[in-house]
C-alpha positions in Angstrom: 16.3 -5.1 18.3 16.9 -8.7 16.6 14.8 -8.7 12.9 12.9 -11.8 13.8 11.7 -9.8 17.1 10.5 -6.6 15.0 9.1 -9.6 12.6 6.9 -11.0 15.2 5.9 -8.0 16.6 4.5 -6.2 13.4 2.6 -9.6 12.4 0.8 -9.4 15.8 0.0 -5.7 14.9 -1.4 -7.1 11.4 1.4 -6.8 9.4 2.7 -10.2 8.9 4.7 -11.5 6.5 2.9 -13.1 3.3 2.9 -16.7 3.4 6.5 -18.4 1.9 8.5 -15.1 2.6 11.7 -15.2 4.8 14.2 -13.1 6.6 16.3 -14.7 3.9 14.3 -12.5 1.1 14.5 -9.1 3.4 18.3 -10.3 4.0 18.7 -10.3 0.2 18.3 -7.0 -0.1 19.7 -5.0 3.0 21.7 -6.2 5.7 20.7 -7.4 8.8 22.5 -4.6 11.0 20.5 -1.9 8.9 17.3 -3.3 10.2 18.5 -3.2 13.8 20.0 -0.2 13.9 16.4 1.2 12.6 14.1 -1.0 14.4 10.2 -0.9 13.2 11.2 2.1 10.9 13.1 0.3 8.0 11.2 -3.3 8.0 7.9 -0.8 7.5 9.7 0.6 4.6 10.0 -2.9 2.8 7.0 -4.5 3.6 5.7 -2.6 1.0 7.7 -3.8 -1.3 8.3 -7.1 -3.1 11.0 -9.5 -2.9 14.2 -8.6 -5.4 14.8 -12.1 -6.4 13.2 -14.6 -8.2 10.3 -15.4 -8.4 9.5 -12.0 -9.4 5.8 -9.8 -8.1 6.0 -11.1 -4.3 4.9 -8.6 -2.0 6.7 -9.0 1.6 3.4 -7.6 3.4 -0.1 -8.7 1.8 -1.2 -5.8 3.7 0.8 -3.7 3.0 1.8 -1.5 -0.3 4.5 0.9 -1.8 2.5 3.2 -3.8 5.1 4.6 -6.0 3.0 7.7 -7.6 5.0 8.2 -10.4 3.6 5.0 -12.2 0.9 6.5 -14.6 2.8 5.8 -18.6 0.1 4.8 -20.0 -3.2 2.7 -20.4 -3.8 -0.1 -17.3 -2.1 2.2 -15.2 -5.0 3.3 -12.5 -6.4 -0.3 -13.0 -2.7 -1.8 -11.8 -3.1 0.8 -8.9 -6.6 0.1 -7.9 -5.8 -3.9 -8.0 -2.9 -3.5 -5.6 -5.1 -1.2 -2.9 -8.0 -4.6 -3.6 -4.9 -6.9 -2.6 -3.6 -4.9 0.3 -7.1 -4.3 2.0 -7.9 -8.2 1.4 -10.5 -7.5 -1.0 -9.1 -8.8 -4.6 -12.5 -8.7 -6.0 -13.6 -5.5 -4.5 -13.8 -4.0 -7.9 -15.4 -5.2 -10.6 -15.8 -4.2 -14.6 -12.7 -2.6 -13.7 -10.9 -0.2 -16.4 -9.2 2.9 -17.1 -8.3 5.1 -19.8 -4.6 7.0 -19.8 -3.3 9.0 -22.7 -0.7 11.1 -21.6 -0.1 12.9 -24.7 -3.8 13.9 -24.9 -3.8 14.6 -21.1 -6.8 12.4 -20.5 -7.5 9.7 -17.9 -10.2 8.1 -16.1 -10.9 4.8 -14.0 -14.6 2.7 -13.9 -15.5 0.0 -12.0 -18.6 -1.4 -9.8 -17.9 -1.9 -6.4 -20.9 -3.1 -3.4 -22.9 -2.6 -6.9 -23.0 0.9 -7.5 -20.8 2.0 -10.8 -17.9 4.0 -10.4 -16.1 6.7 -12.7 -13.2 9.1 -11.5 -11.5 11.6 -14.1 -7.8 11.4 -12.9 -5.6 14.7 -13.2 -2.9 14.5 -15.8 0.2 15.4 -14.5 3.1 14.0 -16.5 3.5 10.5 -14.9 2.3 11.4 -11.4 -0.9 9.4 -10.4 -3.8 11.3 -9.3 -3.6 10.9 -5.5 -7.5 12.3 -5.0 -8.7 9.2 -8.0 -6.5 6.8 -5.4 -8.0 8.3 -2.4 -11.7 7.5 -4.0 -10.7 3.9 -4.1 -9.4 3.7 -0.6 -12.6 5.3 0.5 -14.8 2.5 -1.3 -12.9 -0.4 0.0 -12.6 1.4 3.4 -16.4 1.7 3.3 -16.7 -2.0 2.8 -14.4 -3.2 5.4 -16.3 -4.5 8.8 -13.9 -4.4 10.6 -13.1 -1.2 10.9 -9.9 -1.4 9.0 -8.7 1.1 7.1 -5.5 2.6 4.7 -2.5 4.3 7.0 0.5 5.5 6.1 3.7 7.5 6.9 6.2 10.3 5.2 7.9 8.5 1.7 8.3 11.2 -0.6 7.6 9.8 -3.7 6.5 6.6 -2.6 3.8 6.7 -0.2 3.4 3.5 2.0 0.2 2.2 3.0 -1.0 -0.4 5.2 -4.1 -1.9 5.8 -4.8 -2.0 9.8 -7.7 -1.9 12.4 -7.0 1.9 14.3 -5.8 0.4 17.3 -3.4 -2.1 15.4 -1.9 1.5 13.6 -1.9 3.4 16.5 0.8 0.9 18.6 2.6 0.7 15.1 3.1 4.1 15.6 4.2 4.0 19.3 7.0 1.4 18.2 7.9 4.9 15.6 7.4 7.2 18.8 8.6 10.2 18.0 9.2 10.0 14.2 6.9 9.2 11.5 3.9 7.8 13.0 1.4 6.1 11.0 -1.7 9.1 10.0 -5.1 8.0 8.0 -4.3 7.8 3.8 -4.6 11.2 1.7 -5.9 12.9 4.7 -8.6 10.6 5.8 -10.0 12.0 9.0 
């Protein structure tokens, strides 16, 4: 299936590309015949990501996120992480007073912030660099929470890097049918 095709059909899913982003950017990084030998599967893969070429820190996907949970080295990280599920669920402000505390060497972390006014504070789990995937699921659940749409965080087998997207149920469940049989999109960190 042509890239512009699977293009169009993911941004009427909710999954557009961010405004200013090309096929020229995803063509940067990967060939056009690897996209269209892997319809759906490969452009969900990079819209996660950001563009490899100047000007750096574009995401492809405003909704959408490449969580790579081997980020924690030190302070800011759990802020960084709660900042880039705000951007992806459209909700930059979501969290206020926002900060965290990392110190690897003295295995302690924590994130606080106020979000729909009530103050938050998660102790993360310090496991070498490795985030603390139940501190990230508190955060999807307060901006899930907020939404009113009914959006909420999906995602699909990465491994290491666990891709999330920010989509309305029905939205995530035809995603899935273009994935149909393989990796179909499930609720974030086992969100019923």
């Amino acid at each position: 299936m042509e890239l512009e095709s699977q293009i169009s059909r993911l941004a009427g899913l909710g999954l557009p590309l961010a405004a200013g982003r090309t096929v020229d950017d995803l063509l940067h990084s990967l060939p056009r015949d690897l996209f269209e030998r892997r319809p759906f599967s490969l452009l969900l893969s990079v819209l996660g990501a950001e563009v490899e070429r100047e000007p750096w820190g574009r995401p492809f996907c405003d909704r959408a996120w490449s969580f790579d949970t081997e980020c924690v080295h030190g302070p800011g990280a759990y802020v960084r992480i709660a900042r880039e599920l705000c951007r992806t669920a459209g909700r930059p402000e979501a969290f206020t007073d926002l900060r965290d505390h990392v110190d690897l060497g003295a295995g302690e972390a924590w994130i606080a912030y106020t979000v729909d006014g009530r103050r938050q504070r998660w102790t993360a789990e310090v496991c070498d660099d490795w985030a603390d995937t139940m501190v990230a699921g508190y955060l999807m659940d307060d901006l899930e929470r907020g939404a009113e749409d009914g959006r909420r965080f999906w995602t699909r087998d990465g491994g290491q890097t666990m891709p999330l997207y920010w989509l309305h149920p029905d939205d995530a469940h035809a995603v899935s049918a273009l994935l149909a049989p393989a990796q179909p999109l499930v609720p974030a960190l086992g969100h019923p």
